[in-house]
VEXBA-595952 format. One line per 5 residues: number of its first residue (from 1); their letters; for each residue y, x, z of C-alpha. Coordinates in Angstrom, 2 decimals. Layout:
<kolfis>
NUM> A> Y:X:Z  ...
</kolfis>
This chain:
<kolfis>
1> XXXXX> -69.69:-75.77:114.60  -67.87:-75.49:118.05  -65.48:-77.12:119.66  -63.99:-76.70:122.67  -61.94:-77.96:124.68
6> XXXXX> -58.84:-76.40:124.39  -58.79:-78.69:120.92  -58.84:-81.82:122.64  -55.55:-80.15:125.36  -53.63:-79.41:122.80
11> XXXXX> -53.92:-83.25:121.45  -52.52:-84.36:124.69  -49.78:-81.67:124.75  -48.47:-83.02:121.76  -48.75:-86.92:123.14
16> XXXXX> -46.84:-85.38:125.99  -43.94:-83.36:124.74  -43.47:-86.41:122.30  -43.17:-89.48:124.95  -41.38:-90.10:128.30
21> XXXXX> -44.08:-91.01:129.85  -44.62:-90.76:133.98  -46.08:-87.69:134.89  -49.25:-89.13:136.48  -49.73:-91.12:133.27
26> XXXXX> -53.31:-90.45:131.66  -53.35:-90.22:128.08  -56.63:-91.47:126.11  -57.73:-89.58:123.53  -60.69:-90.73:121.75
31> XXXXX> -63.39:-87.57:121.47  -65.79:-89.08:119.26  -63.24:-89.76:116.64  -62.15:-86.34:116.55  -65.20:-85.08:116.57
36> XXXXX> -66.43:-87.35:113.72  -63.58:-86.57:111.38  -63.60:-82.94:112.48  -67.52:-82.73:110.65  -66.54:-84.77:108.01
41> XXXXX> -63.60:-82.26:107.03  -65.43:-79.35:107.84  -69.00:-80.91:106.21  -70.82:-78.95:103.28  -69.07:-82.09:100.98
46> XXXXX> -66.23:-81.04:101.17  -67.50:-77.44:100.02  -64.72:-75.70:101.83  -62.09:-77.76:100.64  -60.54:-74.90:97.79
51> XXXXX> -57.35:-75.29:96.87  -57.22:-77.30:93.32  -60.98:-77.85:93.80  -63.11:-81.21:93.94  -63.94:-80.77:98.04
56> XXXXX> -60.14:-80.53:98.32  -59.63:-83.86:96.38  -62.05:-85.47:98.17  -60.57:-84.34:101.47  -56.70:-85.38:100.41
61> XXXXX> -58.95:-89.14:99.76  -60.16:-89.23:103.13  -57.01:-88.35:104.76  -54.82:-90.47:102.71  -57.74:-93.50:103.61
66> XXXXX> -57.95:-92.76:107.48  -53.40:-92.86:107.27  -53.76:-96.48:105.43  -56.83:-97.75:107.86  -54.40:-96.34:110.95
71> XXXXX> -51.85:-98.53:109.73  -48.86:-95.44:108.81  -46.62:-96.31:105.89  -46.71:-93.94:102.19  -44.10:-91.54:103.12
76> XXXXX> -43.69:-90.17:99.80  -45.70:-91.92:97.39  -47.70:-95.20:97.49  -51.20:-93.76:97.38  -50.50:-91.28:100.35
81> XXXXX> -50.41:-88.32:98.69  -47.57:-86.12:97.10  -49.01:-84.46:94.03  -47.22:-81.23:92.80  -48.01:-78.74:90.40
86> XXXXX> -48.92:-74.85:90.40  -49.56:-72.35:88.11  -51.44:-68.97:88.52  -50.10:-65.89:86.60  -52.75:-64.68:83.66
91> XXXXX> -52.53:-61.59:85.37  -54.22:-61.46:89.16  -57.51:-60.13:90.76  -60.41:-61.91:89.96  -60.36:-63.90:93.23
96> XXXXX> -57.62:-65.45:95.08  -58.14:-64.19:98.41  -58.12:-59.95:97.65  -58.74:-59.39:101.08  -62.31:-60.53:100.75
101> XXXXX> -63.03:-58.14:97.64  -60.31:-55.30:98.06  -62.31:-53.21:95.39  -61.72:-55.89:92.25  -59.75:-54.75:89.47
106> XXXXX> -56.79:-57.04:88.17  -57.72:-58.88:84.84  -55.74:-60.91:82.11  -56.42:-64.69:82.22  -55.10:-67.49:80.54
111> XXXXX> -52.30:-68.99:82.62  -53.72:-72.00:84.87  -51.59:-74.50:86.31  -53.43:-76.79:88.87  -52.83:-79.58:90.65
116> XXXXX> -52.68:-79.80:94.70  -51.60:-82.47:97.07  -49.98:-83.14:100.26  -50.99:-86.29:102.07  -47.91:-88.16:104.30
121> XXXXX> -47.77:-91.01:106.08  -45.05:-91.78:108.72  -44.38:-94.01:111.55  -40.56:-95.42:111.54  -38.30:-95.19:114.78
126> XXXXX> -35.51:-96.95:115.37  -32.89:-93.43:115.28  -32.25:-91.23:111.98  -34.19:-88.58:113.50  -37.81:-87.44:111.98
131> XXXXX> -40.50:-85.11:113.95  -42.97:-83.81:111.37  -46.58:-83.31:112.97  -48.72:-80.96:110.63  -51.52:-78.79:109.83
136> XXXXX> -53.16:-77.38:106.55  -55.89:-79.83:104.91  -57.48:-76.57:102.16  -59.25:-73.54:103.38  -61.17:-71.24:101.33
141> XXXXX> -63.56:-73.29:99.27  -66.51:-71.45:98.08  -67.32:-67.58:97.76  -69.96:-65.61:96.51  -72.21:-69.16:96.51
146> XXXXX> -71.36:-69.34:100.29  -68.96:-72.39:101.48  -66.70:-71.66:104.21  -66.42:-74.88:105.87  -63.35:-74.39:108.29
151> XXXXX> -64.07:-76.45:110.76  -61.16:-74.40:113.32  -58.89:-73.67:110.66  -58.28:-76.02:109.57  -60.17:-79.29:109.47
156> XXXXX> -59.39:-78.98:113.88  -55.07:-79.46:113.14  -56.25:-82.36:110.34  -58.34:-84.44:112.68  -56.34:-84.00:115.61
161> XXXXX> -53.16:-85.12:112.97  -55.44:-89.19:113.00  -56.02:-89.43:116.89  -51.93:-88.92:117.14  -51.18:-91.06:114.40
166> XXXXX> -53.59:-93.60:116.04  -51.86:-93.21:119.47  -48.37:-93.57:118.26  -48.98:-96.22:116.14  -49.71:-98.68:119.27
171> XXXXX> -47.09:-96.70:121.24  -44.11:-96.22:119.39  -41.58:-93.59:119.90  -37.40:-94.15:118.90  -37.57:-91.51:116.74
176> XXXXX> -39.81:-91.31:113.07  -42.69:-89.66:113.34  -43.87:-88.10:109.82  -47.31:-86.85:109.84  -48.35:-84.06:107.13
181> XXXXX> -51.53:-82.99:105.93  -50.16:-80.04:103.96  -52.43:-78.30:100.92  -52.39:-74.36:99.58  -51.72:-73.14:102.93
186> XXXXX> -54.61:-70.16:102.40  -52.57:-68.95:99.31  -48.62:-68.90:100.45  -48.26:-72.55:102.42  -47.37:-74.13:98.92
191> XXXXX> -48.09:-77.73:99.89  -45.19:-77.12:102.61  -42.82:-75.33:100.78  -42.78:-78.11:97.86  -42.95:-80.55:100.67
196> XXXXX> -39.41:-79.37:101.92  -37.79:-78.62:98.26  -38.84:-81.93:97.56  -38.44:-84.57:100.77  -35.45:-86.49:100.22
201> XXXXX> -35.02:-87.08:103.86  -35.42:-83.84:105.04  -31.83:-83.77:106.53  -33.67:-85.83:109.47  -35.78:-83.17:110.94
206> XXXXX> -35.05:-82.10:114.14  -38.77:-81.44:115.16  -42.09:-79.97:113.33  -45.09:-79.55:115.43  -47.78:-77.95:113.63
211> XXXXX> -51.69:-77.61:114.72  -53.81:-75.00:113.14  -57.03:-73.22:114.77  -56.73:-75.28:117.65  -60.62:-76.07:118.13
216> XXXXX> -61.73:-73.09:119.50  -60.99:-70.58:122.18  -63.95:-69.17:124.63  -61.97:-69.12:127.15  -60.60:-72.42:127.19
221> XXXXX> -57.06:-71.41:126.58  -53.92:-72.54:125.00  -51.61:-71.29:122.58  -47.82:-72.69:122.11  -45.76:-70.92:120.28
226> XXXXX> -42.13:-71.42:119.81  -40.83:-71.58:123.46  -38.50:-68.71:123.36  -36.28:-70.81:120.55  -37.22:-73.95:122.33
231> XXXXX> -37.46:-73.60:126.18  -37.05:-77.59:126.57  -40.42:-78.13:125.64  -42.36:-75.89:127.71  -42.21:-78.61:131.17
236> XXXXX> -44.05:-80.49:128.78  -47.16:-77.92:128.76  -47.17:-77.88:132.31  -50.03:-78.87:134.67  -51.22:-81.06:131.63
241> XXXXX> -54.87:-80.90:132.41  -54.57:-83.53:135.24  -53.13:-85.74:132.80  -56.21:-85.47:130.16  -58.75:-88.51:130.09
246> XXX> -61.56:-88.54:127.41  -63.28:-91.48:126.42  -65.52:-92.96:123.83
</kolfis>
C-alpha cells in the first residue's frame, strides 16, 4: 500500500478553501493518524469492505466510533449511521461488477434486499448554511477468493474525512460542516442518492467537497475538479505547498 503525498495536499486544500485563515498560516495535519486509519480501512479485516457485506459493517463501526471519539454530533441518527434499504432484481449477472467477468450469462435469483449504511456526523455553525465533506466508505469486497482492499479508492477520502473532522472540531468555522462517509458508491452511489432523498436539511447546502482516490499519484500531483462552475475556490489551491506542515 502507497501513499503519497499528494493525499496528505489535498487534506490541507480542503482546511484551506474552508477557513480564512492568513496566508502564511501552517496547517497541522497529523500523518500518522491518517496513515493508521488509512490501513485499518484498507486492512485484509475489512475484506474489501463489499457493499451489504460483514467488512463493510465493520467499517461503517469504525467510522461511526472515530466521529463519536472526535467529538461530531449524530447527524441523522443517534448511532452515526443512516441505515437504508436495497434490493437487487432476481434477474442480473452473476456478479455485481460485469466489468470484471464480461463473459457471465444473466441468471434468475431470488430477489435480495440488503441493508447498507451511511455514516454522518456534523459540526454546527452559527449560519443556516451546511458544507458536506465526503467520500465513499465500500469498495469491491471480495472476488474470485481475492480481497481488493482499496486502500486509494476509497479508504484514502474516508481517513482523510477524521483528520478534517478533527481539525475543525478545535477550529470552528460559521458555517455547519456535515461530514459523510457515503456506502454503495461501486454500484450507482446509492448511499448518496438516499442520503439526499432523505436529509431533511438538505435545503442548507451550499457546498459538497468530496475526496476519492486521493492517496496516490506518482507524480505528486493534484486533481480539483469543479473550478470551471466554481472559479472562487481555485485562490484557495494556490501556492498551498508552503503552507503544509506534517507532524506526529
Amino acid at each position: 500500500m502507497k501513499i503519497n503525498y499528494s493525499f496528505l495536499l489535498f487534506v490541507s486544500t480542503l482546511f484551506i478553501l474552508s477557513c480564512n485563515q492568513p496566508k502564511e498560516a501552517l496547517i497541522k495535519i497529523d500523518e500518522k493518524m491518517l496513515l493508521d486509519n488509512l490501513k485499518i480501512l484498507a486492512s485484509d479485516s475489512l475484506e474489501g469492505r463489499g457493499f451489504s457485506k460483514p467488512g463493510n459493517y465493520k467499517a461503517q463501526k469504525m467510522i461511526a466510533n472515530q466521529f463519536q471519539k472526535i467529538g461530531l454530533e449524530a447527524a441523522v441518527d443517534s448511532n452515526f449511521i443512516q441505515e437504508f434499504p436495497y434490493t437487487f432484481s432476481g434477474k442480473r449477472r452473476q456478479r455485481l461488477f460485469p466489468i470484471l467477468n464480461p463473459d457471465d450469462d444473466y441468471k434468475n435469483v431470488p430477489d435480495t434486499t440488503v441493508i447498507g449504511g451511511n455514516v454522518l456526523g456534523k459540526i454546527t455553525g452559527k449560519t443556516g448554511k451546511t458544507f458536506v465533506i465526503s467520500g465513499h466508505l465500500d469498495h469491491l469486497g471480495i472476488r474470485n477468493g481475492e480481497i481488493f482492499n482499496g486502500a486509494d479508492d476509497d479508504a484514502s477520502g474516508t481517513a482523510a474525512l477524521f483528520a478534517i473532522a478533527a481539525y475543525f472540531k478545535e477550529h470552528p468555522t460559521n458555517h455547519t460542516l456535515l461530514f459523510a462517509a457515503v456506502d454503495a458508491e461501486e454500484i450507482g452511489s446509492l448511499g448518496a442518492d438516499y442520503f439526499l432523498k432523505n436529509y431533511n436539511e438538505k435545503e442548507n447546502i451550499v457546498l459538497n467537497i468530496n475526496m476519492d482516490m486521493i492517496a496516490h499519484n506518482d507524480s505528486l500531483q493534484l486533481y480539483a475538479a469543479g473550478l470551471y462552475h466554481y472559479p472562487q475556490l481555485k485562490s484557495g489551491l494556490e501556492n498551498i505547498q508552503s503552507r503544509i506542515h506534517l507532524y506526529g
